[in-house]
Backbone as CSV, one residue per row, in Angstrom:
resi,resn,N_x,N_y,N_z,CA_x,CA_y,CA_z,C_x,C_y,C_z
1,UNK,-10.293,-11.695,5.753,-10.135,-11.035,4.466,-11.516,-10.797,3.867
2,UNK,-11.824,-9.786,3.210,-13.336,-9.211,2.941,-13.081,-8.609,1.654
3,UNK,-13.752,-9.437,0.278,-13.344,-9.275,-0.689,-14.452,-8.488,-1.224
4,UNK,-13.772,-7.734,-2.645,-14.702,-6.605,-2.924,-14.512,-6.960,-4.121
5,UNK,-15.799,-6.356,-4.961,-15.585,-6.730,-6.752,-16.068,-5.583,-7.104
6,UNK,-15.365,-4.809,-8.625,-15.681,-3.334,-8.695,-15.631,-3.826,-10.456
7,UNK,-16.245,-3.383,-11.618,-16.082,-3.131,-12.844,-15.084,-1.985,-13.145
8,UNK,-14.115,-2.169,-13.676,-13.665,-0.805,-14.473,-13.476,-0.670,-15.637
9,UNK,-13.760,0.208,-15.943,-13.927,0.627,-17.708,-12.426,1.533,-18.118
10,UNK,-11.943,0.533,-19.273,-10.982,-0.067,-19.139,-10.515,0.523,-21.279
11,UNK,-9.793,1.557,-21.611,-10.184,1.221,-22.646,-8.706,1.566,-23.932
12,UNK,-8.380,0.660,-24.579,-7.033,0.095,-25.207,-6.955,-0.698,-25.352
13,UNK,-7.960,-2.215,-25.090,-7.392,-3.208,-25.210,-8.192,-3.699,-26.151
14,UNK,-7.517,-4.873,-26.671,-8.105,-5.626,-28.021,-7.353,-6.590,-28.729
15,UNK,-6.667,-7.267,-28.041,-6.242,-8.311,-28.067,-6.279,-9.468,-26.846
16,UNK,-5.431,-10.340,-27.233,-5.184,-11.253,-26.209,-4.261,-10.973,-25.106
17,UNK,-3.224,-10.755,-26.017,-2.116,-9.856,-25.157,-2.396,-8.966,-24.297
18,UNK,-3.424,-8.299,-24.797,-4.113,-7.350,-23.865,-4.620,-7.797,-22.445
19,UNK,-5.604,-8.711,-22.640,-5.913,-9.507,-21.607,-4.941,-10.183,-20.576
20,UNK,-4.004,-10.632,-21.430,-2.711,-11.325,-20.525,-2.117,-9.864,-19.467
21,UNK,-2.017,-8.935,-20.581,-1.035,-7.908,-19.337,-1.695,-7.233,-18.464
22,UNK,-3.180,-6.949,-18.329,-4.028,-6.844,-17.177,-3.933,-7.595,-16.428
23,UNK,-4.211,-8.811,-16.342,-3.895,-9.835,-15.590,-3.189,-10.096,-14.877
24,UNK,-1.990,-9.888,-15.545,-0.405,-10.168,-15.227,-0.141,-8.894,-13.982
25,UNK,-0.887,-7.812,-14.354,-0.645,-6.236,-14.097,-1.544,-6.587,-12.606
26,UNK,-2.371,-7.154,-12.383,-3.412,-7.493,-11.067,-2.965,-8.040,-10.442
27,UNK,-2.391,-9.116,-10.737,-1.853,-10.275,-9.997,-0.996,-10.459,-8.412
28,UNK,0.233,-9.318,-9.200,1.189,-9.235,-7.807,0.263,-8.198,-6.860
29,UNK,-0.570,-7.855,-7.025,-1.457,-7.058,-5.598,-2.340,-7.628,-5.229
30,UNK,-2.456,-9.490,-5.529,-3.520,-10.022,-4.747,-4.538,-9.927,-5.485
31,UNK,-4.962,-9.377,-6.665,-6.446,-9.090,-7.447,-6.417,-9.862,-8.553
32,UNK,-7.200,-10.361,-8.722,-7.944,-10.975,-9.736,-8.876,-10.303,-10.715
33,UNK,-8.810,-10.544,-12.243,-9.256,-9.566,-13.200,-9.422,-10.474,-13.911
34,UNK,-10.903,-9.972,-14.574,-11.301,-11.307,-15.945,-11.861,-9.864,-17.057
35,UNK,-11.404,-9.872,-17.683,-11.602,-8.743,-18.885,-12.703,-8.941,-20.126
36,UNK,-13.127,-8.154,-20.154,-14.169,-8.420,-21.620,-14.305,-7.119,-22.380
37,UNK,-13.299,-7.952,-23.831,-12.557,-7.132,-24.614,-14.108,-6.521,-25.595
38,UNK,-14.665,-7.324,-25.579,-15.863,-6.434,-26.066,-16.884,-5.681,-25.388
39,UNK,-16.341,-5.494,-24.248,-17.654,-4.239,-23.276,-16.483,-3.387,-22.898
40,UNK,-14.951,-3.825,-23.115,-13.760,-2.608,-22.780,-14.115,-2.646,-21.167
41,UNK,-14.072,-3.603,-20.205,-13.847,-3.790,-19.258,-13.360,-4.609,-18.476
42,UNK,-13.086,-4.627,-17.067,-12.435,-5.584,-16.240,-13.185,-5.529,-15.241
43,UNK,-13.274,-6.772,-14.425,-14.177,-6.987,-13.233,-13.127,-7.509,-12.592
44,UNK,-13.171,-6.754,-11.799,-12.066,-6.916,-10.644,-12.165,-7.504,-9.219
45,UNK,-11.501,-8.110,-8.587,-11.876,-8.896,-7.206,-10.424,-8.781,-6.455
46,UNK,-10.841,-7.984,-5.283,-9.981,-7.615,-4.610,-9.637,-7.685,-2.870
47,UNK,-8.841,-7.605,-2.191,-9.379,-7.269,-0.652,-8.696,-5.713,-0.765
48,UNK,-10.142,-5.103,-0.292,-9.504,-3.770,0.180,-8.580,-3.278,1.540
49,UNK,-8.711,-4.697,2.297,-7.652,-4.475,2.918,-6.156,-4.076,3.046
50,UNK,-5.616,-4.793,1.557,-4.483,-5.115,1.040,-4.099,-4.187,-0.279
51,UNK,-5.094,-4.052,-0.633,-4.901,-3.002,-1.861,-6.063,-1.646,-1.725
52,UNK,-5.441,-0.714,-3.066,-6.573,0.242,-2.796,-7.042,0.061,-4.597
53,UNK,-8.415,0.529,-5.283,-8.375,0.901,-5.815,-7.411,1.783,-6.894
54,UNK,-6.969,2.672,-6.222,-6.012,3.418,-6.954,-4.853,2.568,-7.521
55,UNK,-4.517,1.851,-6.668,-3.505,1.191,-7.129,-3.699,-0.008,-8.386
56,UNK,-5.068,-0.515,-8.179,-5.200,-1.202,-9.005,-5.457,-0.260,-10.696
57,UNK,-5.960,0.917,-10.291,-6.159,1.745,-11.644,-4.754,1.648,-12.005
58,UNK,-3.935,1.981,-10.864,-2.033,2.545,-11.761,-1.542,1.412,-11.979
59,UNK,-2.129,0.367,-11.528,-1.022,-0.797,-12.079,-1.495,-1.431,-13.771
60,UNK,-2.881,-1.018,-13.793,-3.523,-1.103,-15.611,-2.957,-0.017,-15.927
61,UNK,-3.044,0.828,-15.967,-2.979,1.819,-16.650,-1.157,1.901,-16.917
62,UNK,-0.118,0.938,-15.857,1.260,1.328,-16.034,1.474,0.701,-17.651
63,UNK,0.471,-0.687,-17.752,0.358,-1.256,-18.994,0.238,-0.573,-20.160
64,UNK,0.205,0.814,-20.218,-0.386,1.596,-21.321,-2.150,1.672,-21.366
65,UNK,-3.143,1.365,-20.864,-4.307,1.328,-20.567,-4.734,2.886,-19.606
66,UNK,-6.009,2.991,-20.748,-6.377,3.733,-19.755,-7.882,3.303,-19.144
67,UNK,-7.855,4.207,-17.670,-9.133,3.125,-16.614,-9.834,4.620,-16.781
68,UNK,-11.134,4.860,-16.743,-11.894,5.710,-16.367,-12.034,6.086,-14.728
69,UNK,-12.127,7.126,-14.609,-12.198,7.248,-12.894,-13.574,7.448,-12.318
């Protein structure tokens, strides 16, 4: 497994809750996300084996979030 870490700019959130449903939103695809509600981003850690990018954008963004591309 060959893990990859990508920033995405990330921007709607501003709460806690917020943070929780990114999280929550990463999770079932294997990725890990630590958010920082004051730079409006997520640092993401992933295997690109198992996931793609894209998917990790649509699974924030299903949250109501939008990711920059």
């Amino acid at each position: 497994m060959s893990v990859q870490q990508t920033v995405l700019k990330v921007s709607g959130m501003s709460c806690g809750h917020c943070v929780k449903a990114v999280e929550d939103a990463l999770r079932p695809l294997g990725a890990k996300g630590e958010v920082s509600l004051a730079e409006g981003t997520v640092n993401v850690t992933f295997d690109p084996g198992s996931v793609t990018l894209d998917q990790i954008r649509d699974a924030i963004e299903d949250q109501g979030y939008d990711v920059a591309k």
